[in-house]
C-alpha positions as CSV (number, residue, x, y, z in Angstrom):
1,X,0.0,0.0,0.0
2,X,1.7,3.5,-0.8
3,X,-0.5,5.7,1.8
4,X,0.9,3.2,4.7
5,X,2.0,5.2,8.1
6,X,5.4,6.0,7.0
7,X,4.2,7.9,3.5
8,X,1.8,9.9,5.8
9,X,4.0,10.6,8.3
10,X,6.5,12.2,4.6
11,X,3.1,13.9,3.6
12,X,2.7,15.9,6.4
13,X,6.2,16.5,7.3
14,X,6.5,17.9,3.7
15,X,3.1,19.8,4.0
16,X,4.4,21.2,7.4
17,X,0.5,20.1,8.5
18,X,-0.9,17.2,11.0
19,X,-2.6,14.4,8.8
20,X,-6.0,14.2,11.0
21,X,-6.8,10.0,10.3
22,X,-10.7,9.9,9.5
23,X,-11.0,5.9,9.4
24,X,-11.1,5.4,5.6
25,X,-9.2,8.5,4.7
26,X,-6.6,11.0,5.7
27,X,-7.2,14.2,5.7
28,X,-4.8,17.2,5.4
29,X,-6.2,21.4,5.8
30,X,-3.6,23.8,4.5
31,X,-3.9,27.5,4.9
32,X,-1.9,30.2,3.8
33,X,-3.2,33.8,5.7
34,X,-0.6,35.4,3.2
35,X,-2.7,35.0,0.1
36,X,-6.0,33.9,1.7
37,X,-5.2,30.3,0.2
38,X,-7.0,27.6,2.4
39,X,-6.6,23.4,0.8
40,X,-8.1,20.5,2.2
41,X,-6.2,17.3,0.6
42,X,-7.7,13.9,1.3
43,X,-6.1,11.0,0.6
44,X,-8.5,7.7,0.3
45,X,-5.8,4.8,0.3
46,X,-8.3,2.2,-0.4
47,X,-11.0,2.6,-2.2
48,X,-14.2,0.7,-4.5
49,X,-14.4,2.8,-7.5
50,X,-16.6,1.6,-10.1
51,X,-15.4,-2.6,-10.3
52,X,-11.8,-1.7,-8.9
53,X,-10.2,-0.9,-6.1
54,X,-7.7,1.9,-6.0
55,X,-6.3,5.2,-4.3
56,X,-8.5,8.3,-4.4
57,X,-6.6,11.7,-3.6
58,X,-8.6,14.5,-3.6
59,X,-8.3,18.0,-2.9
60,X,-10.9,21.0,-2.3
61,X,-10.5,25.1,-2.2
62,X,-12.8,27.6,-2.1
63,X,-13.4,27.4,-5.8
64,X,-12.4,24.1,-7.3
65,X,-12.5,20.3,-6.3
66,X,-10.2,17.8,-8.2
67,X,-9.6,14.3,-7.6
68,X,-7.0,11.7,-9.0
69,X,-8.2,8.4,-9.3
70,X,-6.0,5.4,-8.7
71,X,-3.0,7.2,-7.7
72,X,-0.3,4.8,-8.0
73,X,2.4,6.7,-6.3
74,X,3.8,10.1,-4.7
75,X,6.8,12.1,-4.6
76,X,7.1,14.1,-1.5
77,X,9.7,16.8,-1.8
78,X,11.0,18.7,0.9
79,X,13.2,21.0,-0.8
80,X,10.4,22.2,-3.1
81,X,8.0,22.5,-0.3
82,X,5.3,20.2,-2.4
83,X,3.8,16.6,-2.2
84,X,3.7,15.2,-6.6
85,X,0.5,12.5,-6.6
86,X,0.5,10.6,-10.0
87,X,-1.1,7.9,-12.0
88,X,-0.6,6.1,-15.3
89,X,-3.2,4.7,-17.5
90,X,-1.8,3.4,-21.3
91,X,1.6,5.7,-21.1
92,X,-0.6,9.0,-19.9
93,X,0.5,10.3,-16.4
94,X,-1.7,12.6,-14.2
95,X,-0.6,14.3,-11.5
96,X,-2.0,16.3,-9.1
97,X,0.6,18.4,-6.8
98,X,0.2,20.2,-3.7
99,X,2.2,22.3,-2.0
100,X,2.7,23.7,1.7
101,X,1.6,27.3,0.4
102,X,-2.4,25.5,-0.2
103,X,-1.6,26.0,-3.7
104,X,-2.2,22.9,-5.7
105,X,-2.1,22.2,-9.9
106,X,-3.1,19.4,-11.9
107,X,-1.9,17.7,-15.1
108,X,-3.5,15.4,-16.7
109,X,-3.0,12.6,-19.4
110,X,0.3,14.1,-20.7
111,X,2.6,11.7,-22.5
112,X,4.9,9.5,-20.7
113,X,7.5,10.4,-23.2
114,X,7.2,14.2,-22.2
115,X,9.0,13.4,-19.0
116,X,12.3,12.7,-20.1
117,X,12.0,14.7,-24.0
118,X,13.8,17.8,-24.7
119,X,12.2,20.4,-22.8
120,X,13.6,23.3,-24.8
121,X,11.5,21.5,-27.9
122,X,8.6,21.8,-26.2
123,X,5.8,25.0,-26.4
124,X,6.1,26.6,-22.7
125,X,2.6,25.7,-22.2
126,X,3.3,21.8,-22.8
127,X,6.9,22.2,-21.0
128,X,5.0,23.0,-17.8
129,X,3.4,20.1,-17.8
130,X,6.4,18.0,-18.0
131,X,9.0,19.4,-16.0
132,X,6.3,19.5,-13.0
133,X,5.5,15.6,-13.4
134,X,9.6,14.9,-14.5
135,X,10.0,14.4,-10.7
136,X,7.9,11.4,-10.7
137,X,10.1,9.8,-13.9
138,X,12.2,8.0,-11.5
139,X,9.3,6.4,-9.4
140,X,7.5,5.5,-12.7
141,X,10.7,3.8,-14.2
142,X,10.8,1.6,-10.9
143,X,7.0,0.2,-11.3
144,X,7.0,-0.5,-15.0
C-alpha cells in the first residue's frame, strides 16, 4: 500500500500540517493567511471505485475540487515545499501536486514520453506540464 503510516507521516512533514486520520481516509487542511489560500487534501488509500479498487486523492478550495483516481504513487519533496501525486493509464501520467503554500495544480494525461524529451523543444505551455510531473520519472521507471 503506498499511503501506509510512514508515507503519511513524509506527507505531512513535507506539508508542514498534521494528517487528521478519518477511518477510511486522511485528511490534510492547509492554509496560507498570506494570500488567503486555504486546501483541504484527502487521501483515500483504499477505495471501491466503479469494479476496482484503488487510491482516491482529492483535494478541495474555495473554488475548485479535483480528484486523482487510482493514484499509483507520490513524490514528497522537501526542498520544493510540495507533495507530486500521479497515476498512469496506457503511457498518460496525471498528477496532481500540492504544495505547503495551499496552492495545488493538476496535469492530466500528458505523455509518458514528455517526461524525459527535450524540454527546450517543447511550447512553454506543454513544458510545464512536463518538468512538474519529470520528478515522478524516476518512481515510474521503478514500477514498470
Amino acid at each position: 500500500m503506498i499511503f501506509d503510516q510512514k508515507g503519511i507521516e513524509k506527507i505531512s512533514s513535507v506539508l508542514g500540517v498534521p494528517a487528521k486520520n478519518m477511518g477510511a481516509y486522511f485528511r490534510f487542511v492547509l492554509t496560507n493567511p498570506e494570500n488567503n489560500h486555504r486546501l483541504s487534501l484527502e487521501i483515500y488509500p483504499k477505495l471501491q471505485i466503479g469494479e476496482k479498487e484503488g487510491a482516491l486523492v482529492t483535494v478541495y478550495t474555495v473554488n475548485s475540487h479535483l480528484q486523482l483516481h487510482f493514484c499509483s504513487g507520490f513524490v514528497a519533496s522537501e526542498s520544493l515545499g510540495e507533495v507530486t501525486f500521479y497515476s498512469e493509464s496506457r503511457g498518460k501520467i496525471s498528477g496532481l501536486i500540492v504544495d505547503r503554500s495551499a496552492s495545488c495544480s493538476l496535469y492530466a494525461n500528458v505523455d509518458r514520453e514528455i517526461l524525459s524529451g527535450d524540454f527546450l523543444r517543447l511550447t512553454p505551455e506543454v513544458m510545464k506540464s512536463g518538468i512538474a510531473l519529470s520528478i515522478a520519472e524516476q518512481e515510474l521507471k521503478e514500477t514498470s
